[in-house]
C-alpha positions in Angstrom: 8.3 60.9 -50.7 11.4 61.7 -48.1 8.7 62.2 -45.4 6.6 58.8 -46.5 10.2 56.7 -46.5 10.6 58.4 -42.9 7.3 57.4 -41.5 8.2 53.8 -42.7 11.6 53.8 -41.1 10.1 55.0 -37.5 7.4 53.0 -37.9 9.7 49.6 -38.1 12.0 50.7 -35.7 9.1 50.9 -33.1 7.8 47.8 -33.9 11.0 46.1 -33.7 11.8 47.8 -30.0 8.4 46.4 -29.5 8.8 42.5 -30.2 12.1 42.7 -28.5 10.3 44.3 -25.1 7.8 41.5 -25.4 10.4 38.7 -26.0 12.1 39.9 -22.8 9.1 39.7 -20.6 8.4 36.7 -22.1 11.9 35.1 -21.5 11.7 36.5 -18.1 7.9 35.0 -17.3 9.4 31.6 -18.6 12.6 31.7 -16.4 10.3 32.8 -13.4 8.4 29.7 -14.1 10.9 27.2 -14.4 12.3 28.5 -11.4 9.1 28.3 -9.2 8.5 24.5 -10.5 12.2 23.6 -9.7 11.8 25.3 -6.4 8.5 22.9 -5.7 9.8 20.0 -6.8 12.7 20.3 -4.6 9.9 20.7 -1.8 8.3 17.7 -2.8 11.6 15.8 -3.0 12.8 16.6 0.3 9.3 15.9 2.2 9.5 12.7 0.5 13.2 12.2 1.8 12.1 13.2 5.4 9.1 10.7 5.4 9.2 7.9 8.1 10.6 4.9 6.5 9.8 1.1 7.7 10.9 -2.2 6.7 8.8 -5.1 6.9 9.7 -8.6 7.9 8.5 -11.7 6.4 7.7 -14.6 8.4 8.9 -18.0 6.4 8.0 -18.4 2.7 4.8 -16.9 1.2 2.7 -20.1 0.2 -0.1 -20.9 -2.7 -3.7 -22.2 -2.0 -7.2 -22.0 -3.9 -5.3 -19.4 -7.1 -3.8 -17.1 -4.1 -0.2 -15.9 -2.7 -0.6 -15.6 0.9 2.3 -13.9 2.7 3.1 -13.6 6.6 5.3 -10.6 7.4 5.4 -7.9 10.6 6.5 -4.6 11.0 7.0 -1.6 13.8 3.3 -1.4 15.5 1.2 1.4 14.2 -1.5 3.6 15.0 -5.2 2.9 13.0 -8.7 4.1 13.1 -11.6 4.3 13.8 -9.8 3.4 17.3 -12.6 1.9 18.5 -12.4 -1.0 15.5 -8.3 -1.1 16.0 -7.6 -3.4 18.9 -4.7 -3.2 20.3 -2.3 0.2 20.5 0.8 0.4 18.7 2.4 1.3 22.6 1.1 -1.6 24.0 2.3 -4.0 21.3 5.8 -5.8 20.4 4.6 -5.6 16.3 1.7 -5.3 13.6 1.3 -8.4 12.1 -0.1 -9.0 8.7 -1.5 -11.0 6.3 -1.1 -10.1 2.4 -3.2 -11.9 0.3 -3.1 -11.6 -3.2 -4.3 -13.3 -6.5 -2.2 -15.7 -8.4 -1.6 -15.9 -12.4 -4.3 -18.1 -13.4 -6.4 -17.4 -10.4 -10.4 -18.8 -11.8 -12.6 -16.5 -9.6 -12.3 -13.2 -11.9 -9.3 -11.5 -9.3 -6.4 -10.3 -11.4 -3.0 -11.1 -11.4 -1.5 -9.1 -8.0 -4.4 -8.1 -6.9 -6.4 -8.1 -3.2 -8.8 -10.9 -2.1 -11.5 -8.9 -0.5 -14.3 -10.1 2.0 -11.9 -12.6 3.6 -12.4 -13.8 7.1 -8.8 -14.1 8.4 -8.6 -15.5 12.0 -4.9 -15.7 13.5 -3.2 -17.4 16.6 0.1 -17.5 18.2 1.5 -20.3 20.5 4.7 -20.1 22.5 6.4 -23.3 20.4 8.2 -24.5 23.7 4.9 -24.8 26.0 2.4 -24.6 23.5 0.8 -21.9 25.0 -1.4 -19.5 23.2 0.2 -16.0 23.4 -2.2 -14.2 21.2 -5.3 -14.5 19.0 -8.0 -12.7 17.1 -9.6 -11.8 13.6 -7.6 -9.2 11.6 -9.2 -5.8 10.2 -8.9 -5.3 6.3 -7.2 -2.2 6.3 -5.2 0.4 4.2 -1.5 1.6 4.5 0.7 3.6 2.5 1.4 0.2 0.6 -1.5 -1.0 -0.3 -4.3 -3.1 1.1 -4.1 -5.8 3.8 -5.6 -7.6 6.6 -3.7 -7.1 10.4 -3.5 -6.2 14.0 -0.6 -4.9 16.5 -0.1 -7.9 18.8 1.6 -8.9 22.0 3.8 -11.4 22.2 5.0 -13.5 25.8 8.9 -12.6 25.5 11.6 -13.6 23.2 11.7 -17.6 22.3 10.2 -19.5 19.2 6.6 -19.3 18.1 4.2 -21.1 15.6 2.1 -18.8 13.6 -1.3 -20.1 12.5 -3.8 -18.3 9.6 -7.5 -19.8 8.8 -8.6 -18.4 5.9 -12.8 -18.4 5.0 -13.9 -17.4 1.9 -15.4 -14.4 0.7 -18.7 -16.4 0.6 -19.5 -16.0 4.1 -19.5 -12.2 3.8 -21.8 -13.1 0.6 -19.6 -11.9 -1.7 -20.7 -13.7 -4.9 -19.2 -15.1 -8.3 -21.2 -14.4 -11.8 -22.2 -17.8 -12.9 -23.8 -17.3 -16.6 -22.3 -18.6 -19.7 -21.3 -14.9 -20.5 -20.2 -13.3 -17.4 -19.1 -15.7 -15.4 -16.1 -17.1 -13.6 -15.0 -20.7 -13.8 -13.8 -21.7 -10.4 -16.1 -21.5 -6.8 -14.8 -20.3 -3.7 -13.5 -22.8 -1.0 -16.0 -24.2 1.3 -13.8 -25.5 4.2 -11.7 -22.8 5.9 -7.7 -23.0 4.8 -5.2 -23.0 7.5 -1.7 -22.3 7.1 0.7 -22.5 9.6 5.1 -21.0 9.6 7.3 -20.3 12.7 9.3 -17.8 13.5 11.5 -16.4 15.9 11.0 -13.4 17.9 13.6 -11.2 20.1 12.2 -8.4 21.4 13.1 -5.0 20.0 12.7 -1.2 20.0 11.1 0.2 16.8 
C-alpha cells in the first residue's frame, strides 16, 4: 500500500512540474507574440508618419447640376502613367488641376450618395482674366490617387495674375454608358443631352511645391 501511495505521490508531482513547464513556454510564446505585433505596428505607424503629405486647394465653391457635386481644386503637380496618356510633367507644370465629381443625395441615375460619375467627358480651359487670353486647355484623364478617383492634368499657367477657370461636362452617354430603363430595374432620371459648363476664378501666385 506504502509503495502504491508513493507511485501516486511521484506521479502528481511530475505532472504538476509538467503543466507548469508548459504554462511557461506558453506565457513566453504569447509575450514573444505580442512583442513582434507591437514591434510591426510601430513599423507600420512610422512609414505612415514618414509618407509625403499634400494639401489640396479648392478653387471657389463646389457647385450642383443634373444630381451631382462638382468641385474645382489643385494641388503640387504629380507624376502619372502610362506616361504616354499623362500629358504634361509634373516639372514642367505650376499644378495638377482637378475635377471631383461626385453623386448628390437624391441623384435619379442609380449613382449612390458620394460616389464617382464615370465615363464623363471633362474638357477644361484657362484664360488670363485681364487679357482674355487662353493660358491652357485640354480634356482631363480619369485617373486614381491615394484619395480616390478623379478626373485631371498638371497644367501651365502664364505667370501670377487672375484667371477664369471653365469645365464642360458631357455625359456618360457619349462614351455609351447606359441607364436600365424597365419597370424593374431601372432608373428614373436620363442623362443630360447638352454639355454643362461651369465656370469660378481664382487667383494664382506662383509657388514652389
Amino acid at each position: 500500500m506504502k509503495k502504491v501511495q508513493s507511485y501516486l505521490l511521484m506521479t502528481g508531482i511530475i505532472l504538476a512540474l509538467s503543466a507548469s513547464l508548459v504554462g511557461c513556454s506558453s506565457g513566453n510564446n504569447a509575450a514573444g507574440n505580442n512583442s513582434a505585433a507591437a514591434a510591426n505596428n510601430t513599423e507600420v505607424n512610422a512609414a505612415a508618419d514618414e509618407a509625403p503629405a499634400f494639401e489640396e486647394f479648392p478653387i471657389g465653391e463646389e457647385q450642383e447640376v443634373e444630381g451631382m457635386k462638382i468641385g474645382a481644386l489643385y494641388l503640387q503637380p504629380v507624376d502619372m502613367e502610362p506616361m504616354d496618356k499623362a500629358g504634361l510633367a509634373a516639372a514642367q507644370s505650376d499644378f495638377h488641376l482637378e475635377a471631383d465629381i461626385a453623386a448628390l443625395e437624391g441623384n435619379e441615375t442609380g449613382f449612390g450618395i458620394g460616389e464617382f460619375i464615370p465615363y464623363l467627358t471633362v474638357h477644361y480651359q484657362i484664360k488670363a482674366k485681364s487679357t482674355d487670353k487662353v493660358v491652357s486647355e485640354g480634356t482631363f484623364m480619369p485617373m486614381n490617387a491615394s484619395d480616390g478617383a478623379h478626373y485631371g492634368a498638371n497644367v501651365k499657367l502664364d505667370g501670377a495674375g487672375d484667371y477664369i477657370l471653365n469645365y464642360v461636362i458631357e455625359s456618360p452617354e457619349k462614351m455609351d454608358y447606359l441607364l436600365h430603363t424597365d419597370k424593374a430595374t431601372g432608373v428614373q432620371a436620363r442623362f443630360w443631352q447638352e454639355p454643362i459648363s461651369l465656370t469660378w476664378e481664382f487667383p494664382w501666385v506662383p509657388r514652389t511645391w
